[in-house]
Backbone as a ProteinNet text record, in pm:
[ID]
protein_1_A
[PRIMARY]
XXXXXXXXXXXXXXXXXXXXXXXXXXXXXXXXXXXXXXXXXXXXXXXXXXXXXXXXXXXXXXXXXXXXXXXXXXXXXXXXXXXXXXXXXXXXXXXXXXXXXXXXXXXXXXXXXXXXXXXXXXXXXXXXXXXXXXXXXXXXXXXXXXXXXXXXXXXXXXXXXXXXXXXXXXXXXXXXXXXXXXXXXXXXXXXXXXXXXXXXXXXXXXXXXXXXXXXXXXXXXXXXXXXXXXXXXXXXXXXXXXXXXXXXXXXXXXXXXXXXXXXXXXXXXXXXXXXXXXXXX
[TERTIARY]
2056.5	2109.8	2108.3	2090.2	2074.2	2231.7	2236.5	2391.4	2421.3	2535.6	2621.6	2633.6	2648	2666.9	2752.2	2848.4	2953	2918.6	2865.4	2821.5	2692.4	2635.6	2457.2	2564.2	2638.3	2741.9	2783.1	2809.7	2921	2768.7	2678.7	2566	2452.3	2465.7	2427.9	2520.6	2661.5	2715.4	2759.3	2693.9	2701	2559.2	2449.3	2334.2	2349.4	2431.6	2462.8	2357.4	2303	2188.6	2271.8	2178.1	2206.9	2063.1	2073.3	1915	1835.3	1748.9	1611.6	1603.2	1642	1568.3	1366.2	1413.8	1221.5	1143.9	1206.4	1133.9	1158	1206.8	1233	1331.8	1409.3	1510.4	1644.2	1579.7	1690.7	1693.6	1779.7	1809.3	1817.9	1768.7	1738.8	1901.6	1977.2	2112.2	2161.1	2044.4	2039.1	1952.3	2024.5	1973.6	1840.8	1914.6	1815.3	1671.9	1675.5	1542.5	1472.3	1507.2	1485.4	1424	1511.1	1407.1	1307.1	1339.2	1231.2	1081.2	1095.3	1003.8	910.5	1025.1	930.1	858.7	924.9	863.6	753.7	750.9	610.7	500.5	555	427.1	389.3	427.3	400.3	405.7	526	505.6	551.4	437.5	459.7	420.8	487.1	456.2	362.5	321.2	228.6	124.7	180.3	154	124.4	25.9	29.8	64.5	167.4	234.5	226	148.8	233.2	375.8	403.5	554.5	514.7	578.8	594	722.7	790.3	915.9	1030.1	1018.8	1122.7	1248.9	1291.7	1417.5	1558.1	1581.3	1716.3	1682.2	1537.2	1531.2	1538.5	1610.7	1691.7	1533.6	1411.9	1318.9	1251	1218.1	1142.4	1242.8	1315.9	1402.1	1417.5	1394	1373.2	1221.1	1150.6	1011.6	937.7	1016.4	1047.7	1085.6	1205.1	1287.4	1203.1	1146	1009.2	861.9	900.9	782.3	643	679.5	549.7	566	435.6	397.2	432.7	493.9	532.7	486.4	351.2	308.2	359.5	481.5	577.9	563.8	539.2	530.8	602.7	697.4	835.4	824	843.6	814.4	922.1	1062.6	1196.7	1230.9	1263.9	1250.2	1402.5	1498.2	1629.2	1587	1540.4	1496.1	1438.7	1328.4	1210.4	1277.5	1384.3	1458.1	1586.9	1624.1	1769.7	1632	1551	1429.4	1394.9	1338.9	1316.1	1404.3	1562.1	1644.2	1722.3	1736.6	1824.6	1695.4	1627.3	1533.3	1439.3	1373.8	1250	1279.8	1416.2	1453	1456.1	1508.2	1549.1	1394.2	1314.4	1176.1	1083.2	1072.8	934.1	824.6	752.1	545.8	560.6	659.5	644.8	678.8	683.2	694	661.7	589.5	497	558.2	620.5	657.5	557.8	533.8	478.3	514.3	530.1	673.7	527.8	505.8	389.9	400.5	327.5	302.4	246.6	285	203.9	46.4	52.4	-40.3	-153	-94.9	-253	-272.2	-173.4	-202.6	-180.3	-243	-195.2	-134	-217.4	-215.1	-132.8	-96.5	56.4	-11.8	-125	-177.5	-258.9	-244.6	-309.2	-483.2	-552.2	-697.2	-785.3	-791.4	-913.2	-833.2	-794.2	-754.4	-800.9	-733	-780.2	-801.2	-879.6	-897	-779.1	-696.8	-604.1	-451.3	-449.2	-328.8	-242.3	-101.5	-65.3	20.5	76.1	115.1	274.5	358.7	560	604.8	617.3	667.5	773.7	854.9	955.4	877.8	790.1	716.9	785.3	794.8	873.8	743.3	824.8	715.6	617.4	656	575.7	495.6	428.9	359	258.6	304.9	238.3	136	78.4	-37.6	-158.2	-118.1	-237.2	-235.7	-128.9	-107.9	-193	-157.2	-292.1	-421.3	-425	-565.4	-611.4	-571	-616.6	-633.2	-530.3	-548.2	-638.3	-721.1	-801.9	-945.6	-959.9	-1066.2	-1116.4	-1010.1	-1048.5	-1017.9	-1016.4	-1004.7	-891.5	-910.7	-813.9	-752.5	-592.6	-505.7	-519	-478.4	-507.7	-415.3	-286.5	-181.5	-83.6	-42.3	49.2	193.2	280.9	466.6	493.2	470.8	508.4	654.3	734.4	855.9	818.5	811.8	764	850.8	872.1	934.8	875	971.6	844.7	783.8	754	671.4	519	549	413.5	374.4	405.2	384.6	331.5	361.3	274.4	195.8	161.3	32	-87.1	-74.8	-124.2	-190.7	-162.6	-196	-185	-204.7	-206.2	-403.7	-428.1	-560.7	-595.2	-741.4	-878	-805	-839	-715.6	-600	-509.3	-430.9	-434	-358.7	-313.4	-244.5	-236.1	-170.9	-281.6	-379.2	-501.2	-596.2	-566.1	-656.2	-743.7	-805.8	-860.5	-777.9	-653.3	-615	-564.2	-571.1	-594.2	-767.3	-862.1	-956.5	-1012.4	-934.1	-960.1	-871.4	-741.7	-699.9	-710	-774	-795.5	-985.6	-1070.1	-1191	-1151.5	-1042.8	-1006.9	-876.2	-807.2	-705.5	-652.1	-603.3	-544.6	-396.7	-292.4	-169.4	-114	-8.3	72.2	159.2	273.3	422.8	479.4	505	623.4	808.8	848.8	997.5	1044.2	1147.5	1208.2	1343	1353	1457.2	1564	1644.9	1797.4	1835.5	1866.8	1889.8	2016.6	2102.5	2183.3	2179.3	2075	2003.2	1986.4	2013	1963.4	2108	2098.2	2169.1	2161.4	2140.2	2196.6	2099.9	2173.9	2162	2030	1894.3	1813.9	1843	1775.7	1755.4	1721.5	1612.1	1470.5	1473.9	1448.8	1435.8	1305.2	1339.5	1191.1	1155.8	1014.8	969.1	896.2	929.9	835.1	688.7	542.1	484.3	343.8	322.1	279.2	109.4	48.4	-108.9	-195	-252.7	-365.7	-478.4	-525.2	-698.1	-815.3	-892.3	-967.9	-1091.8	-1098.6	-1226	-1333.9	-1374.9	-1455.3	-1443.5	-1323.7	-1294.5	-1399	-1398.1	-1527.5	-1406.7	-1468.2	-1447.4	-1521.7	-1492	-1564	-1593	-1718.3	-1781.2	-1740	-1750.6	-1673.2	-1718.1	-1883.1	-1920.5	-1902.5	-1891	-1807.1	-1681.8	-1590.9	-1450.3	-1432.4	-1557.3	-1511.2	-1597.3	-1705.8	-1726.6	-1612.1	-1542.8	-1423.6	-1330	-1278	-1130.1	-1235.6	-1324.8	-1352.5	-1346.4	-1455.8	-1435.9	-1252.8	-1191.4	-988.4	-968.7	-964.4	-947.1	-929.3	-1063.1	-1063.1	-1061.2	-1013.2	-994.3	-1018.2	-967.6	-973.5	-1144	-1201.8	-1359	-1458.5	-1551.3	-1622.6	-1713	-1723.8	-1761.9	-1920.7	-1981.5	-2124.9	-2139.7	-2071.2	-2099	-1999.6	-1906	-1862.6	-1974.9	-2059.8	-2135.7	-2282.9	-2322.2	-2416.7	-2375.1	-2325.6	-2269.5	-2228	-2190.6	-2220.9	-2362.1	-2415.5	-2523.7	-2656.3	-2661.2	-2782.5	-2892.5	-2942.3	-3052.5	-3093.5	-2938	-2909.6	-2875	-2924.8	-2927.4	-2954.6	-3069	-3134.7	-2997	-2959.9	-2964.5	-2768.5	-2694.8	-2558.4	-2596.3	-2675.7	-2669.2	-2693.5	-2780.1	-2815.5	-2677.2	-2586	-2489.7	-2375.1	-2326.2	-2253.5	-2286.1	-2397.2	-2397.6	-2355.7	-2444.1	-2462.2	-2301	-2208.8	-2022.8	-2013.8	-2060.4	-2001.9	-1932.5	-1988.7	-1952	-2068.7	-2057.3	-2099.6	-2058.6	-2193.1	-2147.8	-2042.8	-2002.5	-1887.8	-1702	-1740	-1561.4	-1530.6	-1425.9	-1360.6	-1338.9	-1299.3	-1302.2	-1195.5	-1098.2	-965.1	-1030	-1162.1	-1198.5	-1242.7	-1304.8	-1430.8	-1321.6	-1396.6	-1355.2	-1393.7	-1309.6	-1306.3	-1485.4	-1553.2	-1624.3	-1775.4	-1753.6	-1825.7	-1840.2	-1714.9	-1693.6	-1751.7	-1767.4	-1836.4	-1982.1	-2019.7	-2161.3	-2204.2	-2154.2	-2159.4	-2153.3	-2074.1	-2016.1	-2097.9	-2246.9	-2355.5	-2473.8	-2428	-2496.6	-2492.8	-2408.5	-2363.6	-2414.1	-2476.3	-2587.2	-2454.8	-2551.4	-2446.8	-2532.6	-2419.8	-2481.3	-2600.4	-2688.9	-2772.3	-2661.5	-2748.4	-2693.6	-2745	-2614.5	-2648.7	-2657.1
564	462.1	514.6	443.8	488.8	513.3	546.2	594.3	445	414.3	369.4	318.2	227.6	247.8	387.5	389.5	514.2	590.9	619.1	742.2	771.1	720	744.9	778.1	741.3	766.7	914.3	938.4	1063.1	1151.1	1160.8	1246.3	1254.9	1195.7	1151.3	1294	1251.7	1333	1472.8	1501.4	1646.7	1704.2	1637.3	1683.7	1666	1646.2	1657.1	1551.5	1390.2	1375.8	1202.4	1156.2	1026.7	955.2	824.3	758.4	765.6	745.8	768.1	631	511.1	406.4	404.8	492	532.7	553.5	605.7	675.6	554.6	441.1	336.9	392.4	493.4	534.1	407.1	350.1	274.5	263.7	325	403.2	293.5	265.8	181.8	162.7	56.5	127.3	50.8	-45.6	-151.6	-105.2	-111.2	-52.3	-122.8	-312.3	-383.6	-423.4	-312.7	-321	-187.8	-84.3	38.9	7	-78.3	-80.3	-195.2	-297.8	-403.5	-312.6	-233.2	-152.8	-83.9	10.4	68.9	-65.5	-143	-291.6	-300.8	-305.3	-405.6	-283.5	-191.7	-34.3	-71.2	-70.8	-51.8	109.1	175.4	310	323.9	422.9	469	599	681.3	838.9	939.9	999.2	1059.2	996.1	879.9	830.2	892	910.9	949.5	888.3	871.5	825.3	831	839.8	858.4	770.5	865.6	799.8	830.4	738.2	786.4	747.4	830.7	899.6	836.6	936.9	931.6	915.7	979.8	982.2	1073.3	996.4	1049.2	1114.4	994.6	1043.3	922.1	832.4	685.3	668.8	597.8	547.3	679.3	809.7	899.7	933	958.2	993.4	909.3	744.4	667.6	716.9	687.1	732.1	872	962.7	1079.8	1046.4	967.7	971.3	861.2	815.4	728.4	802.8	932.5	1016.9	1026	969.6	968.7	1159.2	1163.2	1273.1	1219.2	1269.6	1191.8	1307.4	1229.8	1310.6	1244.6	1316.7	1254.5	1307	1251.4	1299	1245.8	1310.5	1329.4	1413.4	1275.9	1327.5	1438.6	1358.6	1424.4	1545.9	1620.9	1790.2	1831.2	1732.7	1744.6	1706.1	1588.1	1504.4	1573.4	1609.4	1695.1	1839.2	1876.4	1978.3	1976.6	1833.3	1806.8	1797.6	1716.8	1694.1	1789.5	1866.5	2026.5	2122.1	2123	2210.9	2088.6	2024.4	1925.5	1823.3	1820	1715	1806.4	1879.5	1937.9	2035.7	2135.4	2199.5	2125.8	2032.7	1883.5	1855.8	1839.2	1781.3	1900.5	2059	2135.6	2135.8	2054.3	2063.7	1938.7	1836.3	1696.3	1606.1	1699.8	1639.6	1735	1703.9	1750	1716.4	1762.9	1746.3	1790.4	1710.7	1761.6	1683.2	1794.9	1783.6	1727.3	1610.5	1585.9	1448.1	1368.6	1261.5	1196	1068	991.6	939	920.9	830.7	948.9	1108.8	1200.2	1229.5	1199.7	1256.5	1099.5	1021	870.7	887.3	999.5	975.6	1141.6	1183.1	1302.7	1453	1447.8	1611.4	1589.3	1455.4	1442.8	1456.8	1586.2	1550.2	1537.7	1541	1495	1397.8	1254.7	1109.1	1078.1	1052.3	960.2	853.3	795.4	628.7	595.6	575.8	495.7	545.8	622.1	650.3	528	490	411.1	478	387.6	395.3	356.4	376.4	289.6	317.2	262.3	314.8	227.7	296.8	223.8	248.9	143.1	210.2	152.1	257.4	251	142.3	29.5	-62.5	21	107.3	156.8	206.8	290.4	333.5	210	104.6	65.9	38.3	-30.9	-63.5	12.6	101	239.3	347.8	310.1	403	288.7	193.4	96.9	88.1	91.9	97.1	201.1	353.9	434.8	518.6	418.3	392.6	291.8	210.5	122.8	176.8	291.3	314.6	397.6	453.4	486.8	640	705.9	618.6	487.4	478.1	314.4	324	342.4	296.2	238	194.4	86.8	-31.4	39.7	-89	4.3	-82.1	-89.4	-161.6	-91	-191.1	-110.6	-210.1	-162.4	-261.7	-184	-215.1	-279.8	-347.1	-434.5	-531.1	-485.7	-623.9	-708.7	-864.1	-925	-1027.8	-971.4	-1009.2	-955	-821	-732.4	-809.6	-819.4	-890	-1001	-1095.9	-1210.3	-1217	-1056.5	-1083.2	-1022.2	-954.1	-866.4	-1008.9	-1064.3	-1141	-1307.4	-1314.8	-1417.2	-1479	-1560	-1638.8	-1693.4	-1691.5	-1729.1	-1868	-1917.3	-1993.8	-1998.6	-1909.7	-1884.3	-1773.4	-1779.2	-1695.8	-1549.2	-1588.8	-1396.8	-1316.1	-1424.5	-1337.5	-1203.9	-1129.9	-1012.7	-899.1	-795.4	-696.8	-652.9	-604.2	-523.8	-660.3	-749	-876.9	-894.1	-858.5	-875.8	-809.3	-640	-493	-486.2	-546.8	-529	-664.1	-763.9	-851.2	-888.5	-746	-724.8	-612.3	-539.8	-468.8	-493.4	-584.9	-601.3	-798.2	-811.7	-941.3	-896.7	-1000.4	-1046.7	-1074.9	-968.1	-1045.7	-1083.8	-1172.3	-1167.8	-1088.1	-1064.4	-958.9	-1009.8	-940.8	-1020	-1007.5	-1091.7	-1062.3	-999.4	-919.4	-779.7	-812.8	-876.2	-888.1	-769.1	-764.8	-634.4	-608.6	-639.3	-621.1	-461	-471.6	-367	-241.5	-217.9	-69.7	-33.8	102	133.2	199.3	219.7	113.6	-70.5	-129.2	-255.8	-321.6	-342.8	-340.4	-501.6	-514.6	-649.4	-739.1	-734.6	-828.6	-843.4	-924	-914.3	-884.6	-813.4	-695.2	-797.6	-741.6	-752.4	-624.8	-703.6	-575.3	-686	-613.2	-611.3	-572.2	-653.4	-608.9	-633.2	-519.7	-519	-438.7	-558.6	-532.4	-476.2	-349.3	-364.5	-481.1	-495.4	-569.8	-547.7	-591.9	-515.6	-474.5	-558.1	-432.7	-501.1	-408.8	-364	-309.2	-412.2	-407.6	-297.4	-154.3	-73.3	-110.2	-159.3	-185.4	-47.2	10.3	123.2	132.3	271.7	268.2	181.5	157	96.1	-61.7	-76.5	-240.7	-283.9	-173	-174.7	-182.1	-53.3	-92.2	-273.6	-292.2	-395.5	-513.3	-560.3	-638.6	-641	-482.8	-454.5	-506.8	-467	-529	-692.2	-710.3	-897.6	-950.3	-875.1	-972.1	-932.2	-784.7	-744	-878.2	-987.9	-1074.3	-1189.9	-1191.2	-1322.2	-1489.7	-1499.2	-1614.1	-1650	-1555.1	-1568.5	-1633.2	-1720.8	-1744.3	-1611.7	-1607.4	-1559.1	-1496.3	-1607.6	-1613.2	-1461	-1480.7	-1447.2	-1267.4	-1289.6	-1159.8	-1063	-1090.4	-1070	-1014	-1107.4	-1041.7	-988.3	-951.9	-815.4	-698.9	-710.5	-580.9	-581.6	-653	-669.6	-720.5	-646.7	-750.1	-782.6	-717.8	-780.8	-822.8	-885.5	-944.2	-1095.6	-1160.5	-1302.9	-1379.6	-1374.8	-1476.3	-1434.3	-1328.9	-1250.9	-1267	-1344.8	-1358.2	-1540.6	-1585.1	-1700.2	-1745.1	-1690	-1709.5	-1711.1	-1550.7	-1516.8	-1627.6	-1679	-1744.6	-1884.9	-1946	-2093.8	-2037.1	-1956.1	-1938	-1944.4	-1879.1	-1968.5	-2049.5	-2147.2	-2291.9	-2250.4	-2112.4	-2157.4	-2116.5	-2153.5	-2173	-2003.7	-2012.9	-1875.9	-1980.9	-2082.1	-2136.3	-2156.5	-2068.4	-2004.8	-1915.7	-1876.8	-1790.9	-1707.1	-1545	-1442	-1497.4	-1571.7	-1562.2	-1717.1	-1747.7	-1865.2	-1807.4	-1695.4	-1717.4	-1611.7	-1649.9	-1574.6	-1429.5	-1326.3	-1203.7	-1226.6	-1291.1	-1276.3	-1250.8	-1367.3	-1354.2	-1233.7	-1221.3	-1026.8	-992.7	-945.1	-824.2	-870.2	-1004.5	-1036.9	-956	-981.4	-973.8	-825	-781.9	-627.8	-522.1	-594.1	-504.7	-523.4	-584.5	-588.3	-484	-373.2	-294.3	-150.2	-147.9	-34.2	110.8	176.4	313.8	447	492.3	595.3	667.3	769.8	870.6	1008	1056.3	1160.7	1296.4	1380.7	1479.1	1610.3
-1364.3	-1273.4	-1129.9	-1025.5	-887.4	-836.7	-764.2	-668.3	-638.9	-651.3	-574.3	-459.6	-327.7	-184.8	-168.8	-202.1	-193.5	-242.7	-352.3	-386.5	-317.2	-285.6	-168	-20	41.9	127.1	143.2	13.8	10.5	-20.9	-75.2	-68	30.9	126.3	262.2	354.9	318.8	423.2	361.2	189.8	183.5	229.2	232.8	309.3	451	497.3	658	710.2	620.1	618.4	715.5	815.2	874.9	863.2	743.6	768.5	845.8	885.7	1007.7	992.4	1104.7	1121.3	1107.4	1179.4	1243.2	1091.6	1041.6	899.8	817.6	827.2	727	626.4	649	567.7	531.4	438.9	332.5	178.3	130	20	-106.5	-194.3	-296.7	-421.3	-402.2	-462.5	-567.1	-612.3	-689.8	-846.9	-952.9	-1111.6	-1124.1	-1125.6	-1138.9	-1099.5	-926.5	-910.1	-943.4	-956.8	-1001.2	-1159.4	-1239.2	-1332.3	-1353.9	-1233.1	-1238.2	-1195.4	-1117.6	-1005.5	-1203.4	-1239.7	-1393.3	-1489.3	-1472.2	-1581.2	-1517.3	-1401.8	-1333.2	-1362.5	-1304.6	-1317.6	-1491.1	-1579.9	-1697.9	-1765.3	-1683.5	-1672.7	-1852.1	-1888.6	-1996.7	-2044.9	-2137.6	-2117.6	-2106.9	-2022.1	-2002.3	-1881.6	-1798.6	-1696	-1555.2	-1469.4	-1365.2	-1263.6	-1203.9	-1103.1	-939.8	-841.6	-729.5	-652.9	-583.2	-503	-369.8	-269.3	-106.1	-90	-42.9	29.4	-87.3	-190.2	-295.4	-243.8	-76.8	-46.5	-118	-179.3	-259.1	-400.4	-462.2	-553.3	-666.3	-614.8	-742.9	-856	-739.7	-874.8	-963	-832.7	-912.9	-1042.1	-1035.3	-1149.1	-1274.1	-1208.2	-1353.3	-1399.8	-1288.3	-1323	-1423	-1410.6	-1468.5	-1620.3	-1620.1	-1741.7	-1859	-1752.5	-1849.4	-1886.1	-1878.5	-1950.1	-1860.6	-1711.3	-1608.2	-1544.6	-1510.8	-1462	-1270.9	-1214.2	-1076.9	-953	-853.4	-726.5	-632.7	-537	-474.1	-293	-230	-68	12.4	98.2	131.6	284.4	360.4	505.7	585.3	511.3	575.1	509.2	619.3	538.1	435.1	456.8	423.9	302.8	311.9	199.1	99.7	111	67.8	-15.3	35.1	-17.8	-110.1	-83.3	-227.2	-370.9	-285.3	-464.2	-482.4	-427.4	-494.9	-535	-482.5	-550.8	-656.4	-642	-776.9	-855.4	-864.6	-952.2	-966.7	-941.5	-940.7	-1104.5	-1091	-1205.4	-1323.2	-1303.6	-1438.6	-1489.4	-1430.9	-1514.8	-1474.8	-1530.6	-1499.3	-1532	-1418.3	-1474.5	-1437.2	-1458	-1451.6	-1327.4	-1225.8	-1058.5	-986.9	-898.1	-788.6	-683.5	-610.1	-459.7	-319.6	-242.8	-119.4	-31.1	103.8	199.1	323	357.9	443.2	485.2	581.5	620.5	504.9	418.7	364.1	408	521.3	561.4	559.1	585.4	594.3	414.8	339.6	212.1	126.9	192	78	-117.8	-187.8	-267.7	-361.9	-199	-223.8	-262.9	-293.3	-317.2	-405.5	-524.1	-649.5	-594.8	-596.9	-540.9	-629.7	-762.1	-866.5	-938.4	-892.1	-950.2	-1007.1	-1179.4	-1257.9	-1252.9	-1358	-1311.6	-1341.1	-1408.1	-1437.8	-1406.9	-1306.7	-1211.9	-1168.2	-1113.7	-1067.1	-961.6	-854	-765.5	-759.5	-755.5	-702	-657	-489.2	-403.5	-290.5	-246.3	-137.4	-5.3	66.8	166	303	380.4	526.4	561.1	663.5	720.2	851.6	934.6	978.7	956.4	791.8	776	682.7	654.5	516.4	523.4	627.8	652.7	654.9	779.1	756.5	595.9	537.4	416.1	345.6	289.3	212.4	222.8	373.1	426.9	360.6	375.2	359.1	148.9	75.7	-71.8	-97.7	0.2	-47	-30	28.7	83.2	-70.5	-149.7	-310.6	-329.4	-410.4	-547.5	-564.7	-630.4	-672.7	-817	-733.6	-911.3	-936.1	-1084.3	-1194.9	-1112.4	-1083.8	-1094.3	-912.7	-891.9	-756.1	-734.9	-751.2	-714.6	-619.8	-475.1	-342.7	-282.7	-291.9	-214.3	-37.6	-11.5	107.8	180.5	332.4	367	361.3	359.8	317.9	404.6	524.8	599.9	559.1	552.6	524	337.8	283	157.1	180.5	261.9	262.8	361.5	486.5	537.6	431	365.3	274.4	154.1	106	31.8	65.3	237.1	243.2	210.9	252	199.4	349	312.3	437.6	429.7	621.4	664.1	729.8	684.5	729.9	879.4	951	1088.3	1017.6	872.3	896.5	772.3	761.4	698.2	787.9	713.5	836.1	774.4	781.2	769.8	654.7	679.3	536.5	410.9	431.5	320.9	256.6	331.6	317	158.5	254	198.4	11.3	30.7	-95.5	-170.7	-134.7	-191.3	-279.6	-246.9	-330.6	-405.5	-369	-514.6	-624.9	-614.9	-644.9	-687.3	-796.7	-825.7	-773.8	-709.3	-697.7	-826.7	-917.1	-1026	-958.9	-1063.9	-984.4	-990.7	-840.5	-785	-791.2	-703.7	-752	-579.7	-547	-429.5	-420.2	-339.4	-326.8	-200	-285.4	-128.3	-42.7	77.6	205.8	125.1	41.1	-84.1	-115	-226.6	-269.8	-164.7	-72	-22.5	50.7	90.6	197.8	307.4	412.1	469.1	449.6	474	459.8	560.9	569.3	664.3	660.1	795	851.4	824.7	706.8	611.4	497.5	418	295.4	258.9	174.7	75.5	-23.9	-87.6	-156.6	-227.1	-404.6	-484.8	-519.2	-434.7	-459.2	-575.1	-611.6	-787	-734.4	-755.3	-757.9	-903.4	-969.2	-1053.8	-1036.7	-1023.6	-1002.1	-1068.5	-1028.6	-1041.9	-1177.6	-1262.5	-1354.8	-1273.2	-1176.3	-1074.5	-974.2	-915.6	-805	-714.6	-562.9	-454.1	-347.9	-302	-211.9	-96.5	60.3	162.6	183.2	204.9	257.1	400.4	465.5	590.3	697.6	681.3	834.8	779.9	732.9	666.5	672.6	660.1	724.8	847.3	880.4	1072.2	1132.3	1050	1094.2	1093.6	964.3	938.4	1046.1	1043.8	1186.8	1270.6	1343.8	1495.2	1488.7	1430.5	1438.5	1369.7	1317.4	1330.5	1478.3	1510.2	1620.9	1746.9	1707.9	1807.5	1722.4	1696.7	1587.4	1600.2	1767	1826.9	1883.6	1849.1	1905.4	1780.5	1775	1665.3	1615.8	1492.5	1401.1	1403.9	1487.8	1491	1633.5	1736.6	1852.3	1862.8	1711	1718.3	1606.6	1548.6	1437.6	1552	1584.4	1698.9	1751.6	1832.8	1957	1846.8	1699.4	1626.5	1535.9	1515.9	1405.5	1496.4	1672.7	1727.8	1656.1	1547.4	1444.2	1336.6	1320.1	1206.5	1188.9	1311.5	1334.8	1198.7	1129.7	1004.3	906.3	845	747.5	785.5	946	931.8	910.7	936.6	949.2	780.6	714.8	545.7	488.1	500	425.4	460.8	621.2	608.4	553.9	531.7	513.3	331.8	288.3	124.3	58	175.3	147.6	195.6	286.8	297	522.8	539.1	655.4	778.5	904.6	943.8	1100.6	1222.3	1344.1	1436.3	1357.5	1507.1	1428.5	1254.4	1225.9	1297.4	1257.3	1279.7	1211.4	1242.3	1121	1012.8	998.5	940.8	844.2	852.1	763.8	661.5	679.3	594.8	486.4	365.3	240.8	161.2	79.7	64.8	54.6	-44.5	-85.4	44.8	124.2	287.5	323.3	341.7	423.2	338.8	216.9	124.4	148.7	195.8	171.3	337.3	438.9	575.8	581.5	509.6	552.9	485.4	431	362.3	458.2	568.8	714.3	762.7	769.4	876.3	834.5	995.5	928.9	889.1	827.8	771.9	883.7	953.7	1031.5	984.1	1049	972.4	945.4	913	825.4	928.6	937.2	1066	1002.9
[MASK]
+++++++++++++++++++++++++++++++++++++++++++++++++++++++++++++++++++++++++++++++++++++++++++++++++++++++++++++++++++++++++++++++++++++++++++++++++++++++++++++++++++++++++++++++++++++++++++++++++++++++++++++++++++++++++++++++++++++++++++++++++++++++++++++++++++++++++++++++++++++++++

C-alpha cells in the first residue's frame, strides 16, 4: 500500500526532503491507482519493467511485489538514496537503480532491451515529451501506463484535424494503439498539483512503424509551422521531390494546400520516406 498524505509528510521531513515543483515532484498516495497502474501494465512475474522517477518508491514497490524485474532512474539525489538504502536490500538482483536524467537514459540503464519489456511510470510534465520522443525512437516496449497530466494525454493521442495534433502524436501513434486508460483526481498525490492526471495505457502495435531519424526531423520542421500549407513546407525541405509529395498526398485523399495537422499517421510515414538519409562519414 502507498503512504498515506501523513505518512508521505512525516517521511518527507525525516529525509530533510521538500517536493521539487521543477522536478514534477508529486508523490502518488492513492492504493487504487497504484494498483490500477499494475492491472493496466499486465505486470506479471519475471517481467521487465522500467520506471522514471520512482520518488518515494509507492508503485516500484508494488511493481516489485508483483514478481517484475524493475530498471528505475531517479533524478533527485535524496531520492535516489532512501531507494537504495531501504528498497534496494528488500528485493536483491530484482531492482536496478540509476541516479541520472531520464530524458539522457529514457530506458534507465536497461542497454540490450527485450522485445517484450514494459514501461510504468509517474512522468514529471516537463520532461514527458522529450522522454517519449526519445522511447519512440526504439527499442519499443510491448505495453506503456504513463501517469500524465491530462493535457499532455490528449495532445499525445489526439487525431489529424485537430489543433493539438503534432509531431509526438504522429510518432506514437505508428507504433502504438490507445487502450483505456483511467483518470487520476489531484486527490491522489501529494502535494496536491494543479491538473488532473491521467493513466495513460499504450499497446504496441503488431508492427509497430519507427520514423527513422531524417523523417522525424522532417515531421518536427513542417508542425514547427503548422499554420503554413503542407505543399510549400515539403518543398523548401524535399526541393526534388515535387511529383513523388504530390502522388503520396493525393494517394490519402489530400492535397499541397493542407496543413501539417490534416494529414494522417499513415501520410507522414508515406512522406517521411522522402527524406533523404545523410551519407555516411
Amino acid at each position: 500500500m502507498p503512504l498515506s498524505p501523513s505518512a508521505t509528510r512525516d517521511l518527507l521531513a525525516r529525509l530533510h526532503h521538500a517536493p521539487k515543483r521543477f522536478l514534477g515532484q508529486n508523490f502518488l498516495v492513492d492504493g487504487n491507482i497504484v494498483r490500477k497502474s499494475v492491472e493496466l501494465a499486465q505486470i506479471a512475474p519475471g517481467d521487465i519493467v522500467i520506471e522514471v522517477g520512482p520518488g518515494l518508491g509507492t508503485l516500484t514497490t508494488a511493481l516489485l511485489e508483483a514478481g517484475a524485474t524493475v530498471w528505475a532512474v531517479e533524478t533527485d539525489r535524496t531520492l535516489h538514496a532512501h531507494l537504495r538504502d531501504s528498497l534496494q536490500p528488500r528485493f536483491p538482483g530484482q531492482l536496478h537503480l540509476l541516479e541520472g536524467d531520464a530524458v539522457e537514459h529514457p530506458l534507465a540503464g536497461l542497454s540490450a532491451a527485450p522485445t517484450d519489456f514494459k514501461i510504468v511510470a509517474n512522468l514529471p510534465y516537463a520532461i514527458a515529451t522529450p522522454w517519449l520522443d526519445a522511447v519512440l525512437s526504439g527499442p519499443l516496449p510491448l505495453r506503456l501506463v504513463l501517469m500524465l497530466q491530462q493535457e499532455a494525454a490528449q495532445r499525445y493521442t489526439a487525431q489529424p484535424g485537430s489543433k493539438s495534433f503534432g509531431a509526438i502524436s504522429v510518432f506514437l501513434q505508428a507504433a502504438y494503439d490507445v487502450a483505456p486508460g483511467h483518470r487520476v483526481a489531484a486527490s491522489c498525490f501529494h502535494p496536491r498539483p494543479d491538473v488532473e492526471s491521467h493513466l495513460l495505457h499504450l499497446v504496441r502495435k503488431p508492427s509497430p512503424y519507427v520514423f527513422p531519424a531524417p523523417a522525424r526531423a522532417l515531421v518536427r520542421g513542417c508542425f514547427q509551422q503548422r499554420r503554413k500549407q503542407i505543399g510549400a513546407l515539403l518543398r523548401h525541405r524535399l526541393p526534388d521531390g515535387g511529383p513523388a509529395i504530390r502522388e503520396r498526398l493525393a494517394a490519402h485523399g489530400h492535397t499541397e494546400q493542407d496543413r501539417p495537422e490534416d494529414l494522417p499517421v499513415a501520410c507522414w510515414q508515406a512522406l517521411g520516406a522522402l527524406a533523404p538519409t545523410p551519407p555516411l562519414t
